[in-house]
C-alpha positions, 0 to 999 in steps of 0.5 A, spaced: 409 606 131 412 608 125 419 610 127 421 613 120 415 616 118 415 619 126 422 622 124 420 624 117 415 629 121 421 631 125 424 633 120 419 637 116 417 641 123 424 643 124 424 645 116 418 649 117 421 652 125 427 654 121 423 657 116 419 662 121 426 663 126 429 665 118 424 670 117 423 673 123 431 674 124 430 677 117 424 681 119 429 684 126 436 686 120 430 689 116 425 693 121 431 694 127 431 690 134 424 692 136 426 693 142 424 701 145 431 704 146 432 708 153 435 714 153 440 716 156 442 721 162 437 726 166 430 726 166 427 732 163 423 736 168 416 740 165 415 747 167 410 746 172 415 741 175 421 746 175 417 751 179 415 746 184 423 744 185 424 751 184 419 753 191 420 747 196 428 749 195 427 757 195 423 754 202 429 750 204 434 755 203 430 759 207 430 755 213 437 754 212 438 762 213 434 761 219 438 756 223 444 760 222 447 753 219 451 754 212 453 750 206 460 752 206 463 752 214 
């Protein structure tokens, strides 16, 4: 076996990977990371979803008055 001509192709195959991370790292500073960005904070609730809160909590309070049982004692 060749040792140089082994480390030649090392060495090309590394120029050629440093060729394609270049580009790529290029292409993040360009384009931004990629990656999706979170949002913050609190989930939106639809209008549908807000009625339902709205219902099952008007229902717990209700049974709350029932009970005799207060938030504030």
């Amino acid at each position: 076996m060749d040792l140089q001509k082994a480390i030649r192709e090392l060495y090309d195959e590394k120029e050629r990977i440093d060729g394609v991370i270049a580009s790529l790292e290029q292409h993040l500073r360009t384009n931004g990371s990629g990656a999706p960005k979170r949002k913050r904070g609190r989930k939106s609730m639809g209008p549908l979803e807000r009625l339902e809160v709205s219902e099952r909590m008007r229902g717990y309070w209700a049974a709350r008055r029932m009970d005799g049982t207060s938030p504030i004692s």
